[in-house]
Steps between C-alpha positions, in 0.01 A plus 500: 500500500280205474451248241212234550496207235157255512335296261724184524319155584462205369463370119467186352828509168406654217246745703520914536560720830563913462702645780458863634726696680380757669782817595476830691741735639712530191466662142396252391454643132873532510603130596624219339293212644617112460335192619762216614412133655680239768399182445592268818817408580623740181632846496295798391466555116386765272152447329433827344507862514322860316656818501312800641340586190437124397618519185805297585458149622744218573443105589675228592555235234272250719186688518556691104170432339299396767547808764393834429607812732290792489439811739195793596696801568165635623462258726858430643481167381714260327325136357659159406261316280601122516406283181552106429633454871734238530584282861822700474370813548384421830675770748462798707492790255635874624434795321793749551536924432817700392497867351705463211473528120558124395381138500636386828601105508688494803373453876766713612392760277143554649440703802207424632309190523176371598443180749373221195238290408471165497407316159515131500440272175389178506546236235 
């Protein structure tokens, strides 16, 4: 299994990035997929996640309203669109895979996760 998040760089506040992950090797279709961040020197928090059918979504009260989680099920992709970016948002963001039915908000619950990309804000 394999899960290969890009798209992270660097944006002025207030600016737009859209991260990808890529998977392969798993059903995907039948996943719940979750995107989480560690910002340095803090421990690794939950950002959002889609069930397998995307019609079940969950986000963290920091990024409600400005984050939007969305997936391709043809493609074996999962997206994080990134709105209104604040200095705080700066961190390395992981996208992570589980097969269950369910909203997964936990990093103990995930199974699989990819190796991150970086997104830095500036203010």
């Amino acid at each position: 299994v394999q899960l290969q998040a890009f798209g992270g760089g660097l944006v002025q506040a207030g600016g737009s990035l859209r991260l990808s992950c890529a998977a392969s090797g798993l059903a995907f279709g039948s996943h719940t997929m979750g995107w989480f961040r560690q910002a340095p020197g803090k421990e690794r928090e939950f950002v959002a996640a889609i069930m397998w059918h995307g019609g079940t979504i969950g986000y963290a009260d920091s990024v409600k309203g400005r984050f939007a989680i969305s997936r391709d099920n043809a493609k074996n992709t999962v997206y994080l669109q990134m709105n209104s970016l604040k200095p705080e948002d700066t961190a390395v963001y992981y996208c992570a895979a589980r097969a269950f039915v369910g909203v997964l908000r936990k990093e103990n619950d995930y199974t699989y996760w990819g190796q991150g990309t970086l997104v830095t804000v500036s203010s």
